[in-house]
N, C-alpha and C positions, 0 to 999 in steps of 0.2 A: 568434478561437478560443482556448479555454484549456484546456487539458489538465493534469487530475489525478490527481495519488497518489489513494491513499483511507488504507489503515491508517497513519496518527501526520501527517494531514495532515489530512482530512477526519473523521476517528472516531480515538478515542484508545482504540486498542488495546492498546498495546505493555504493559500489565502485565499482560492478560490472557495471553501468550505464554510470560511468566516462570513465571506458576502453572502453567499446563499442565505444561513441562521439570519444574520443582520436583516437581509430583504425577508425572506419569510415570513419573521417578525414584525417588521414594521410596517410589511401589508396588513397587519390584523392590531395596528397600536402597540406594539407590543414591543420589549427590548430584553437581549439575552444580561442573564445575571453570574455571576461567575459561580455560581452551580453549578446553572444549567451549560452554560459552556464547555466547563471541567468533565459533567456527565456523559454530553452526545459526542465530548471529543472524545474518547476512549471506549465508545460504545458502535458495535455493528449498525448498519442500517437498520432491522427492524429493532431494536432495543432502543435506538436512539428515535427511531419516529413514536415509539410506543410512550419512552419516556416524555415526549414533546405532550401531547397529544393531554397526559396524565399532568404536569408539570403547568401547563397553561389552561387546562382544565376546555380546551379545544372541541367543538363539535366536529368534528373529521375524525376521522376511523386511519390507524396508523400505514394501510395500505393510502388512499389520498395523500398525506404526507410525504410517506417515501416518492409518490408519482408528481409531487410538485417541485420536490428535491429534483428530482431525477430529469422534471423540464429544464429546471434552473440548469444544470450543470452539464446537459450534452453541446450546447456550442461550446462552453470554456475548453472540456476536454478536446472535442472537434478541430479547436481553432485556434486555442490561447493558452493551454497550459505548456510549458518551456520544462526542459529538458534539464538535471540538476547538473551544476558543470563539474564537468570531468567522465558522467554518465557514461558517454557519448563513446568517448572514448577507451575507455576499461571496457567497454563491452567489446571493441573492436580489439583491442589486445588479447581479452580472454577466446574472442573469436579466432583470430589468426595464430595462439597456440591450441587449438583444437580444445579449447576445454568447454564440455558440452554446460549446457545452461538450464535454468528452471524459473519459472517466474509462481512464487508463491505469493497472493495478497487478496485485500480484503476489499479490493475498491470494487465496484458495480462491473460485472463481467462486460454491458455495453457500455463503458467509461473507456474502461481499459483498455479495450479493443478501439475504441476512437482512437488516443491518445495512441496507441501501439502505433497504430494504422501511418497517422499524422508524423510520425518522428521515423518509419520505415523499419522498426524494431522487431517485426514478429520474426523473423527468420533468425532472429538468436537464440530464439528457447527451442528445447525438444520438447518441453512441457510447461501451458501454463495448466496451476492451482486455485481456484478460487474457494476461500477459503468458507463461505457461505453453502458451499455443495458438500463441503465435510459434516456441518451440521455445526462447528464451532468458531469462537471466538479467538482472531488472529493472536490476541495476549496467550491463550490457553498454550502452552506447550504443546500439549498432546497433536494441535495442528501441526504442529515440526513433526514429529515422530511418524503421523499419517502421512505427509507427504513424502518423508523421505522413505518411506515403503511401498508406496505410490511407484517412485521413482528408479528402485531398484536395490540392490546390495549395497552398501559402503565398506567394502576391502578397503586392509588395511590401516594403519595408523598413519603412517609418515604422509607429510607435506609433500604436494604433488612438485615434482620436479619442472612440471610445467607451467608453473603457475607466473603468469606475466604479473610485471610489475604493476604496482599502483599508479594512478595520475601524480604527478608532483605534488608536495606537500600533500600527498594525502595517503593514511594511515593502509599497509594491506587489508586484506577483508579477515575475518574470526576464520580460524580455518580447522578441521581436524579430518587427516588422513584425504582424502578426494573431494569430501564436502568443502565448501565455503557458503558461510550466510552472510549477506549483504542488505543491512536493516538500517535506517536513520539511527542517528546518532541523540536523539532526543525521545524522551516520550512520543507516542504515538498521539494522533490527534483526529480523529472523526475517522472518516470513509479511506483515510488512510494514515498511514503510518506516521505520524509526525516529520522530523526530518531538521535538518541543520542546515543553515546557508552554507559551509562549507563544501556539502557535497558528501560520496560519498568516505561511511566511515563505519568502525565494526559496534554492532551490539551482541547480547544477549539475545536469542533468540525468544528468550520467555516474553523480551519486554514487546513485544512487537501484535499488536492487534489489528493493525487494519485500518483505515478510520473508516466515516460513512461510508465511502465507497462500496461498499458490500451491496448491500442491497438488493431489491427484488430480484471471508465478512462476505497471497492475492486478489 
């Protein structure tokens, strides 16, 4: 079984997030400071709208927020967010050796499901997770732990014998006994995951929150 991020792992969202804060901001005169950047990148949807709201001292109420985010960024997912390279691929390897799937993340459940939709993905998970219906923050571990109990037993130690190779130049997935977690390779960053222009690559699953994407955080 392997379980994945999606935003900056699967689908390279992470500059769509920038322009959002950018526009948002500069509808109201306003420019992000590397605080507040640092803060809402590493923060769920309502944490990060709540911050906004507190941070720019904002008359809107942190739901309005989230819902003007959430205008901003359904055509990108709909239309424009691109598939991280190699993605595409490793998913059809792990598909064609039968090893089932799981999509755990933190981005907005109607983001996601655009983006799924758009790139013809959903038929690879048996399971998505959103990690907003747990009640935590994708950084939290304890979100690993609830998913993978979600998802079933984990027999066994050893490395699955099934496990399809990596795309070229790029590193296998963290793996131990049947699980695989498949998370950006970078800090995470708003509504989703952070993520590396390389593509994918293994983390830690502690480091892994989700970015904005959560919202009204997989």
């Amino acid at each position: 079984m392997y379980l994945f991020d999606f935003d900056g792992t699967l689908v390279d969202s992470n500059g769509v997030w920038v322009e959002i804060d950018n526009g948002f901001l500069a509808r109201r005169g306003l420019t992000p400071t590397r605080e507040y950047s640092d803060t809402v990148g590493h923060s769920i949807f309502p944490i990060a709208a709540q911050f906004t709201k507190d941070y720019y001292c904002l008359d809107m109420t942190p739901e309005a927020i989230m819902a003007e985010w959430l205008d901003m960024a359904r055509d990108a997912y709909a239309r424009q967010v691109p598939m991280k390279p190699g993605a595409e691929a490793f998913l059809a390897r792990c598909a064609a050796a039968g090893e089932p799937m799981a999509l755990l993340t933190a981005c907005v459940p109607e983001l996601c499901r655009a983006a799924l939709a758009r790139h013809r993905l959903e038929g690879y998970f048996r399971q998505i997770i959103f990690v907003q219906e747990l009640g935590l923050e994708k950084r939290n571990p304890e979100a690993f732990t609830r998913s993978l109990a979600l998802l079933g037993p984990r027999p066994g130690t050893a490395p699955s014998s099934r496990t399809p190779p990596a795309p070229a130049g790029r590193p296998r997935p963290w793996a131990s006994g049947p699980w695989g977690c498949l998370t950006p390779s970078t800090p995470p960053t708003r509504r989703k995951c952070g993520g590396s222009a390389t593509g994918i690559s293994p983390a830690s699953p502690s480091c892994c929150r989700g970015g904005r994407p959560q919202g009204p955080p997989l």
